[in-house]
N, C-alpha and C positions, 0 to 999 in steps of 0.2 A: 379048349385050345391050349396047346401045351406052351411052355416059355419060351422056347426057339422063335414061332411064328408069331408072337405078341411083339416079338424084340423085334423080325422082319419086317412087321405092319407100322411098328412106331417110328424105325428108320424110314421105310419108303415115305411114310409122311411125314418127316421132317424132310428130306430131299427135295418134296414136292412145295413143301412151304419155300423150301431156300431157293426152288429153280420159281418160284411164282416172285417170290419176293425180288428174287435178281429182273426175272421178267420186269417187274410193275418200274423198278428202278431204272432199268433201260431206257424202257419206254419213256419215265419221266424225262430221264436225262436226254433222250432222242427228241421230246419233244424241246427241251430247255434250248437245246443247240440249232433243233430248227429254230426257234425264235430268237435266239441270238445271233446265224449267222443271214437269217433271212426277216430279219424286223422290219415289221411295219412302224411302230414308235420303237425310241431306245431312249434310254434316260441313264445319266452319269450325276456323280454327287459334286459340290461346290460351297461357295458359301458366298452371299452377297455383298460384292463391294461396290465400290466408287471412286470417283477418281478424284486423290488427295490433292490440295494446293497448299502448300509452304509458303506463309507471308513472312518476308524478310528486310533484312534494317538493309538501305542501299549505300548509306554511311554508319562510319563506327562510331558510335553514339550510346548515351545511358537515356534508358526507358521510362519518361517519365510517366508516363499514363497507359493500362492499358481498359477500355473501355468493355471489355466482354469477359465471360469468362466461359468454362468450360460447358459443352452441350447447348449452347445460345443459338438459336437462328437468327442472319444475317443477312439482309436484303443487299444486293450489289450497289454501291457507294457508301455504306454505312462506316463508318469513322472506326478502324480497330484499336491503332496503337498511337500514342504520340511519343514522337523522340524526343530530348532534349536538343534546342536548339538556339542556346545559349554562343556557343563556340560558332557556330556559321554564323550568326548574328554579327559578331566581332568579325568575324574574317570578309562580312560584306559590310563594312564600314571603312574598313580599313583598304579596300579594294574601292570602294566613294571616292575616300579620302586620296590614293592614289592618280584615280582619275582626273580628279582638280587639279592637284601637281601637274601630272601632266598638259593639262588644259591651259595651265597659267605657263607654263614652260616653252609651249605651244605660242600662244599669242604673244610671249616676250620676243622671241626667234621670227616670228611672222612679219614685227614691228623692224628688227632689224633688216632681214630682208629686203623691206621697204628702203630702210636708209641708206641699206646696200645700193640697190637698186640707183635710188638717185645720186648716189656718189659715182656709179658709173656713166648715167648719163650724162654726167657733167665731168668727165672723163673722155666720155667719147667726146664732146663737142670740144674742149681741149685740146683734143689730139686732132681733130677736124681743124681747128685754130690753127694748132702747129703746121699741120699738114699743109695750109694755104701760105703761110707765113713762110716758109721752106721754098716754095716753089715761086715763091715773090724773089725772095732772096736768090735763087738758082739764078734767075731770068736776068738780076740786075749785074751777079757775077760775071753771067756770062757775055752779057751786053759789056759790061766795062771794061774783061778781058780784050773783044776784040777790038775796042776803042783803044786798047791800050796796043796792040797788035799793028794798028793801023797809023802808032803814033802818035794816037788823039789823046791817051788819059797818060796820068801819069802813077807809075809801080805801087807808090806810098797807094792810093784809091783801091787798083784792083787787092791789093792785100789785105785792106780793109774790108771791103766788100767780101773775100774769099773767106774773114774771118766769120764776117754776123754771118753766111752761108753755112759754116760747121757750127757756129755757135746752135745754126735753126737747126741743123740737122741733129743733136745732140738734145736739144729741147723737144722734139719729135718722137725720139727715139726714149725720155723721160713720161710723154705722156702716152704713147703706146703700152709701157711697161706699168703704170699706173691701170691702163683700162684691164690688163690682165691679173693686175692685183685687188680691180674690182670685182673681176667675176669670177676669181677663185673665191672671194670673201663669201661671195653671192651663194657659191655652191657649197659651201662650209657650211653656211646658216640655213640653206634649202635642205640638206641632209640631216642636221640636225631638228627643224621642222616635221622630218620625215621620222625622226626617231619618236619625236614627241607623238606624233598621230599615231607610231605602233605602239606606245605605251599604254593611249586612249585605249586603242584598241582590245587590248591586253586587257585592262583593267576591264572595261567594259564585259569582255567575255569571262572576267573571273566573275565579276557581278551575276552576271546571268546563269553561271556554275551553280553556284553559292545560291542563287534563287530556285532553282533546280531540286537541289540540295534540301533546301530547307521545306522547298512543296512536299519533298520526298518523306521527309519526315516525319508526315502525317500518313499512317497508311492506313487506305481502304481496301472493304470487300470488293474485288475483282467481280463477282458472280453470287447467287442467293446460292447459301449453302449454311452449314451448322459449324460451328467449332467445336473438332474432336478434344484438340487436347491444348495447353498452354507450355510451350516449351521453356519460356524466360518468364521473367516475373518483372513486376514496376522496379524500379531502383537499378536492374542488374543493366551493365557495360556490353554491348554485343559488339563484334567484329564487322565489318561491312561485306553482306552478304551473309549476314547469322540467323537464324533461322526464328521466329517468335510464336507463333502459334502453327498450328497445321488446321486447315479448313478443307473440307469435306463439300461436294459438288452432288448434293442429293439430287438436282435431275438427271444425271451421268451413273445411273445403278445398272448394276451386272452382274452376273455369275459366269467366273470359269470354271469349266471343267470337261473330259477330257474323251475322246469318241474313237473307236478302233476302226480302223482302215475302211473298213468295209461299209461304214456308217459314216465315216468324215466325207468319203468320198462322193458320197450322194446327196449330199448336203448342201444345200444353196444357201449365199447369205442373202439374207432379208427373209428367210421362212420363216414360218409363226414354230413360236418354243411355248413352253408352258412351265411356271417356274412355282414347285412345292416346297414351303417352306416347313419345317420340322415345326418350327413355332404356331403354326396356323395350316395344319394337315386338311382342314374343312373347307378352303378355296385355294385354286390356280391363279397365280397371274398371268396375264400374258405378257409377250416378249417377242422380242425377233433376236435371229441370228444376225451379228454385225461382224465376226468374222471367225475366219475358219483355217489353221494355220497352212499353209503350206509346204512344211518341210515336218517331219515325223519326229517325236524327242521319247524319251526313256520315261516311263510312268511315276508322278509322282508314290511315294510311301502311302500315301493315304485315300488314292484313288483305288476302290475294288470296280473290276467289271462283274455283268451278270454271272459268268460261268466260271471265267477263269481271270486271272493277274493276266494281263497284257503285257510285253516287254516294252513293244511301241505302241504312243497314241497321241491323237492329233490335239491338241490346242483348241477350244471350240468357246466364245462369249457370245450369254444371249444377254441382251438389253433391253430392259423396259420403256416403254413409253415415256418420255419424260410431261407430255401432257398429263397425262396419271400420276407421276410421281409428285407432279406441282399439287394435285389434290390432296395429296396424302401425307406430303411431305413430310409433316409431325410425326410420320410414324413411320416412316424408313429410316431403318436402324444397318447399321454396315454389318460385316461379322457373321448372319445369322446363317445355320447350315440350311440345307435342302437340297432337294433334286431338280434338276435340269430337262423334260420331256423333249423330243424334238420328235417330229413325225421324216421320217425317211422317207415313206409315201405320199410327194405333194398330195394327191387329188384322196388319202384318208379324210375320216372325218373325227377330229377328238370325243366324237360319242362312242365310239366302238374301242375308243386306246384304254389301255387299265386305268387313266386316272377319272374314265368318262363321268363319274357319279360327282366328279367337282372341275372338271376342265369340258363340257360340250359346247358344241360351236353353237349351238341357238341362245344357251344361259349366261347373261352378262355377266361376268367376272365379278362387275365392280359392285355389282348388289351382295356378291359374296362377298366383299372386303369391307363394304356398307353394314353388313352383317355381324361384321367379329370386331369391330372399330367396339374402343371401351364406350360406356355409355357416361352418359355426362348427369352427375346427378345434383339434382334442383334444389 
């Protein structure tokens, strides 16, 4: 065989490698696209969180106690922080102390009143006095007038009588203005009565602030959960509304992460997910979908699809059981990465999805979490 036809033989079979090689490559990647643009499961990466609670001072106050510290689990009502409550202590004594003032300010005003009161009744009956005493007087004026009219009495009489008639009318007209200078007194001291009760009142609801105040002081675990982290320390001054510790809601665990159009859109929530952790590759836990976004956003940096970078994709949290979490809870940890499965074909079954050899629907999960839990030694 001469060198020409060696060199012909060695080309054509590399040709034939590189058109086999492109074939095999095709192919793979035909098949890649089928199962991406046609999945039965699809799975996106995440990492497990939960939903964080910020315990915070509701007055501005310095920390005197805080009972926990960092990584502690917490049952709901357990005692976290005490403030210093020294300063509301004074400010509700002093708010006490107000309110007796007023109280004694109150019954001093209440007693006058009273003496108002009867100064007026014996005002009116005065002026009732006068008023009869006038109309005596009127009757005998006028009777002696016309005695005098008639020739009968004589001038000196009716001018006398016309006298004590203005004199009554003048002493009538003294106790009228008297009865009015009792029930302005009356309403002087009824208003002031009225200030004193809003003072009571006053005090009383600084009282009940400042009681408020001081409950507040004490803060507890809202919900069972862990303390992530301690933001303030015993001794330091916080602002009201400053933040003290962050507490973490271990029956509230999730993973987001993120599903392309095609796959968001067939996706019901409440469908079963299955959620592989990087740390514990040997079982699934299960999950449902609780929500699915609906409006499209720009892919996180850190989000890869199977094939290719997605520009758009949807928003997708699966959440575990939190019956399950309550078992395990010592050992849900926030943070941790993994993948997210979801079955796009309700009526699939997780024996046939890629991760069937630790997610099938017959084999209980929780014997596999039963399984890698540390062992406790004796």
């Amino acid at each position: 065989m001469d060198t020409n036809m060696r060199k012909r033989i060695i080309t054509i079979a590399i040709i034939a490698a590189v058109a086999i090689a492109a074939g095999v490559y095709a192919f793979i990647e035909y098949k890649k696209n089928q199962a991406y643009w046609h999945p039965t499961f699809f799975s996106g990466n995440g990492r497990i969180e939960a939903t964080e609670i910020y315990i915070s001072a509701r007055v501005a106050e310095r920390i005197s106690e805080i009972y926990v510290k960092e990584g502690d689990f917490v049952k709901k009502g357990d005692k976290l922080v005490q403030m210093n409550v020294d300063t509301l202590n004074a400010q509700y004594n002093q708010a006490v102390a107000k309110r007796k003032q007023a109280e004694t300010t109150m019954q001093s005003k209440q007693a006058e009143v009273a003496q108002q009161e009867a100064s007026l009744a014996a005002a009116i009956a005065d002026k009732e006095k006068k008023a009869t005493t006038l109309e005596n007087d009127r009757k005998t004026y006028e009777r002696q007038k016309t005695l005098y009219e008639k020739r009968a009495q004589s001038l000196q009489t009716v001018e006398d009588k016309e006298k004590i008639y203005k004199q009554s009318m003048g002493e009538l007209l003294q106790a009228e203005a008297m009865v009015k200078q009792c029930e302005a007194a009356i309403a002087k001291v009824k208003a002031e009565v009225n200030k004193a009760e809003a003072e009571i009142q006053a005090a009383e609801a600084e009282m009940q602030r400042i009681q408020a105040d001081i409950k507040d002081s004490t803060l507890y675990a809202p919900l069972d959960g862990r303390i992530q982290y301690l933001i303030q320390h015993t001794g330091e001054t916080v602002q009201a509304g400053g933040r003290i510790l962050n507490l973490v809601d271990l029956t509230d665990v999730y993973m987001t992460f993120f599903l392309p159009e095609h796959v968001a859109g067939k996706l019901a929530v409440d469908s079963d997910a299955r959620i592989v952790l990087d740390a514990g590759k040997s079982f699934s836990i299960p999950a449902k979908i609780t929500y699915v976004a609906s409006v499209a956003q720009f892919t996180p940096k850190t989000v890869e699809t199977q094939v290719e970078r997605q520009k758009m994709m949807f928003r997708t949290k699966a959440s575990i059981d939190p019956m399950l979490l309550r078992q395990y809870i010592q050992y849900v940890k926030t943070g941790l990465p993994g993948v997210a499965w979801v079955k796009v074909d309700p009526e699939a079954s997780w024996s046939d999805s890629p991760i069937s050899d630790i997610a099938d629907d017959e084999q209980p999960h929780i014997e596999k979490i039963e399984q890698a839990k540390p062992k406790t030694v004796k």
